[in-house]
C-alpha positions in Angstrom: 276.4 41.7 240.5 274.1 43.1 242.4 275.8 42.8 245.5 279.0 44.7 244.2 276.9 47.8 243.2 275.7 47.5 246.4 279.1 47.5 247.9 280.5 50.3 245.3 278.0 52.6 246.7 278.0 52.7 250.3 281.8 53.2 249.9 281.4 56.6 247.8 279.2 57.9 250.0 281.6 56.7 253.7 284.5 58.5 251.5 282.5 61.9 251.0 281.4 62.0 254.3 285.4 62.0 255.7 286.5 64.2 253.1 283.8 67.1 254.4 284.5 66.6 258.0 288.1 66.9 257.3 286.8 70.6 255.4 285.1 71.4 258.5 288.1 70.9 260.5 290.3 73.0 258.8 291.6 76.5 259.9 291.8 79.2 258.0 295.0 80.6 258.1 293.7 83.8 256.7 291.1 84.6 260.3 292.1 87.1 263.0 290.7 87.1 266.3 289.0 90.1 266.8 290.9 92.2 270.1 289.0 94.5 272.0 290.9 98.3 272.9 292.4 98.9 275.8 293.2 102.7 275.2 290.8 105.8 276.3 287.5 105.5 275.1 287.4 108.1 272.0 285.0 110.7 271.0 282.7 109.5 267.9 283.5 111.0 264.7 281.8 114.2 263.8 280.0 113.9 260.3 280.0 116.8 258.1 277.0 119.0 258.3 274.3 117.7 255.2 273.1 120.5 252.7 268.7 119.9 252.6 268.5 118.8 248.9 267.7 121.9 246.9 264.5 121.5 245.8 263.9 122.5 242.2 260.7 124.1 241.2 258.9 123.3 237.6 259.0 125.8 235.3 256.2 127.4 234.4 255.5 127.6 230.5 255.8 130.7 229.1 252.4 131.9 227.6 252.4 133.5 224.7 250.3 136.7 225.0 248.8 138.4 221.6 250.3 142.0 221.3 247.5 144.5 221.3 248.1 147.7 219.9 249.0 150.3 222.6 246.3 152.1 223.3 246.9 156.2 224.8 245.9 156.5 228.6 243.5 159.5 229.7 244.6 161.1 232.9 242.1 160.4 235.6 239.5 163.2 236.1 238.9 164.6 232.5 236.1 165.4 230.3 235.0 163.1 227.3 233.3 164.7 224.3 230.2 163.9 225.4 230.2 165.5 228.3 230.8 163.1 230.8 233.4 162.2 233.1 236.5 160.0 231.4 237.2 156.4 231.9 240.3 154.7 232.0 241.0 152.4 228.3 241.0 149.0 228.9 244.6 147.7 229.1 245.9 150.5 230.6 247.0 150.9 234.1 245.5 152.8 236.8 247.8 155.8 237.8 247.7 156.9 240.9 245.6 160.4 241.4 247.8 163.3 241.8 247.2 165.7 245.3 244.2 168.2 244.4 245.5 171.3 244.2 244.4 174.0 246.9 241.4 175.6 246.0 240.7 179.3 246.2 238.2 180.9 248.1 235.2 181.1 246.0 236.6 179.7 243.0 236.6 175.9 241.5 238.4 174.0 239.8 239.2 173.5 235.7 239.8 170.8 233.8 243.0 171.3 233.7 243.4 171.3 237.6 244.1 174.5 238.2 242.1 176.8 240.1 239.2 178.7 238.3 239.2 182.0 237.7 236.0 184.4 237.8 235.4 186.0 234.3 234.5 189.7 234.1 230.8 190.3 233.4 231.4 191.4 229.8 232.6 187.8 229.3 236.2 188.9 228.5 239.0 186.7 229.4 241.9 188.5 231.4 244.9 189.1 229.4 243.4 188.9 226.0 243.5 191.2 223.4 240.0 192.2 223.1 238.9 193.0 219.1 235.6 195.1 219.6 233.2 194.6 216.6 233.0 197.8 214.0 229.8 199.9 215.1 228.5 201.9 211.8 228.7 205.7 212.2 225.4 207.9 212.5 226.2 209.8 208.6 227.4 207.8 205.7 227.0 209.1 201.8 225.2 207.3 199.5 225.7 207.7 196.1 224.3 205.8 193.1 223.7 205.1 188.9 220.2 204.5 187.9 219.0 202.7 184.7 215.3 202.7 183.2 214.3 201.1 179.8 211.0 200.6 178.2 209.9 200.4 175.0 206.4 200.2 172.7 204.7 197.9 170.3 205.8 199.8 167.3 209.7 199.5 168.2 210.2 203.0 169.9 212.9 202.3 172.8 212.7 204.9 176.0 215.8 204.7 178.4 216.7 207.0 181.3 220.4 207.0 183.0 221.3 209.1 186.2 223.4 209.5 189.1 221.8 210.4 192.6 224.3 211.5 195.8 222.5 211.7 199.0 223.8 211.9 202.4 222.1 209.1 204.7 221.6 209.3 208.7 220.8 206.3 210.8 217.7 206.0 213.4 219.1 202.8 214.7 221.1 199.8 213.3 218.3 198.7 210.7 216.7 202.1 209.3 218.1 204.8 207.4 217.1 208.0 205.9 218.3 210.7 204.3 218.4 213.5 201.4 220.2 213.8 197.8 220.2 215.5 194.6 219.1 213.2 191.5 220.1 214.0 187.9 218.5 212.0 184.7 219.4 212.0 181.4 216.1 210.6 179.2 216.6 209.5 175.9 213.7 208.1 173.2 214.8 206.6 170.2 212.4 206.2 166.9 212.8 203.3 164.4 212.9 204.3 160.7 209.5 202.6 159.7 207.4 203.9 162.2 208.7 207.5 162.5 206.7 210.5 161.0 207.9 213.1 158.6 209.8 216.0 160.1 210.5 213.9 163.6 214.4 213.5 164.3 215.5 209.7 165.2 216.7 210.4 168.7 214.9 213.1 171.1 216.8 213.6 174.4 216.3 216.0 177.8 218.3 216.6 181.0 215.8 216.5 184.4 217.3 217.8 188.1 215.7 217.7 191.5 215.4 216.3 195.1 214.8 213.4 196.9 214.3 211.9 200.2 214.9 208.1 200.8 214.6 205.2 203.4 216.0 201.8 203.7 215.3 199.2 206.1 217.2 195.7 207.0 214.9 192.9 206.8 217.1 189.9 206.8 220.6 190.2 207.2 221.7 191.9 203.9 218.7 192.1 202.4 216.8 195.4 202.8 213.8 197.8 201.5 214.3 201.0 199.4 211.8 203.6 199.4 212.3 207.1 197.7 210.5 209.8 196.4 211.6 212.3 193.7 210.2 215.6 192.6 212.0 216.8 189.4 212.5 219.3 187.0 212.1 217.8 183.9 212.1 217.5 180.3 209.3 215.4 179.2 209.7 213.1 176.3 206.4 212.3 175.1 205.1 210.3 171.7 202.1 209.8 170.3 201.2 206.3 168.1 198.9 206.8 165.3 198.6 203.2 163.0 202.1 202.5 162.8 203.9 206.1 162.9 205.2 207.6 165.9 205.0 210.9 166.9 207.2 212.4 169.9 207.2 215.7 171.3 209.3 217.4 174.4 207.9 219.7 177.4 209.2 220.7 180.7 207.2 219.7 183.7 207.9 219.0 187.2 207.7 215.4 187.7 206.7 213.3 191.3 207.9 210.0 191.4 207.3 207.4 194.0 209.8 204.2 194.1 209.6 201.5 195.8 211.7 198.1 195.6 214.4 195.8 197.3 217.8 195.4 197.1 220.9 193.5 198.6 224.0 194.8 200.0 227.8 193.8 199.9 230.1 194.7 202.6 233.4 195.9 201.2 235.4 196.4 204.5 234.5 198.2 207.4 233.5 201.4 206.2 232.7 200.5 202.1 230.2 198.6 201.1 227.6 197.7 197.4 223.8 198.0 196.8 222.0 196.7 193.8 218.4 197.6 194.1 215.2 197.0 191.9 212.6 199.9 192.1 209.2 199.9 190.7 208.1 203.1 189.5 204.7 204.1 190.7 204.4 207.2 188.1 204.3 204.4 185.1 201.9 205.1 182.2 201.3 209.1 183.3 202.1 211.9 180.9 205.1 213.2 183.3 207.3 210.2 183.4 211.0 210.1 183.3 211.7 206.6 184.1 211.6 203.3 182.2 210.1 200.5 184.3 211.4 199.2 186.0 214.3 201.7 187.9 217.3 199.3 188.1 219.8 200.9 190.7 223.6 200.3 191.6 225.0 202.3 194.6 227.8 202.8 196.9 228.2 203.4 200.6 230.7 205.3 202.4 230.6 205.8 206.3 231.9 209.5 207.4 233.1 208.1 211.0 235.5 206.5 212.6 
């Protein structure tokens, strides 16, 4: 058995051996002999001309920028409010400095870029309408309504009214002076309990004379009156005995120094009003016509231009 497997196999492998020879051997019909050319040699073919690869960049990312609130620019070369010399805002860009303009001989330059100008000495700027400040005229008349009122322990009431026109001349800016006419009318009246048989309930007299006065500004508006008065007058005098009065009238010519301050209103350029407080100096004599103390309203008038 042994010997016919023996047998078996070294026949299988003589007939593979022949059958791959015999595959070796074999033409292929399908082969062609290369053949060399026997024409010109020819020129190699030209190869189209090669683009360089476009190269493609990476896009940036976009950045998102806050908006900031536009902010106005300052030309280069002005003034801040302080004083000093303006800076560009931050954010804005630079511009670029416009030509200086020619400067004159002798002059500089404003602000504004343009060559200064030299002002008058007056300080007047050329071209403008120049509003010159109302100067007071040397006269003015000054008129005015006086008001005195006193009265005593037993109810007796003494009151004095009058007008005064005067015609005032100023020294200077601040201090006037000037004469008038004065004109009182003095009253006294007498309560029922306290007046004495046969005396009338009102006594009354009319006094006329001259005056000379003088003002001065202290402070602005607010000035000092001084006058003195010599009058012809009709006394009104009383006399108190327990709790009966007894008044009498004489004529007399009466001094009266006055002496106060006062505060004026300007009305416009030429009108203007004065209230005035006076003390009255001739006070508790026998010849007084005034109450105390002399209150006095007045108006001013200026005679020029």
């Amino acid at each position: 058995m042994k010997r016919f497997l023996l047998v078996a196999a070294l026949s299988t492998a003589a007939l593979f051996a022949s059958h791959t020879d015999a595959q070796a051997q074999r033409t292929d019909s399908t082969y062609v002999k290369p053949q060399l050319p026997t024409g010109p040699p020819a020129l190699p073919p030209t190869a189209p001309p090669t683009r360089p690869p476009q190269t493609t960049q990476p896009q940036q990312p976009v950045q998102q920028v806050p908006t900031q609130p536009q902010q106005p620019t300052r030309p280069p070369g002005g003034i801040d409010d302080d004083g000093r010399s303006a800076q560009p805002l931050p954010g804005s860009r630079p511009q670029q400095p416009a030509a200086a303009p020619t400067q004159r001989p002798g002059g500089g330059i404003d602000d504004d870029g343009r060559p200064a100008q030299t002002l008058p000495q007056n300080g007047t700027v050329p071209g403008a309408t120049v509003q010159q400040e109302y100067q007071p005229s040397k006269y003015f008349i000054y008129g005015n309504l006086s008001l005195g009122l006193t009265s005593n322990y037993v109810g007796g009431v003494f009151y004095n009214v009058g007008a005064s026109p005067a015609l005032g001349y100023r020294l200077n800016s601040r201090v006037a002076v000037g004469p008038g006419l004065v004109y009182s009318h003095s009253a006294y009246t007498i309560p029922s309990r306290s007046r004495a048989p046969g005396t009338p309930k009102n006594i009354t007299g009319n006094n006329l004379g001259l005056k000379v006065f003088g003002q001065v500004i202290v402070y602005k508006q607010f000035f000092i009156h001084a006058e003195y008065e010599v009058t012809k007058a009709e006394i009104i005098s009383e006399a108190v005995a327990g709790n009966q009065v007894f008044v009498g009238k004489t004529k007399a010519t009466v001094r009266t120094p006055l002496l106060g301050a006062g505060y004026r209103q300007q009305l416009g350029d030429k009108f203007a009003t004065d209230i005035a407080i006076l003390y009255n100096f001739n006070d508790g004599l026998d010849n007084n016509i005034y109450g105390q103390p002399v209150i006095r309203f007045s108006l001013l008038y200026d005679l020029g231009k």
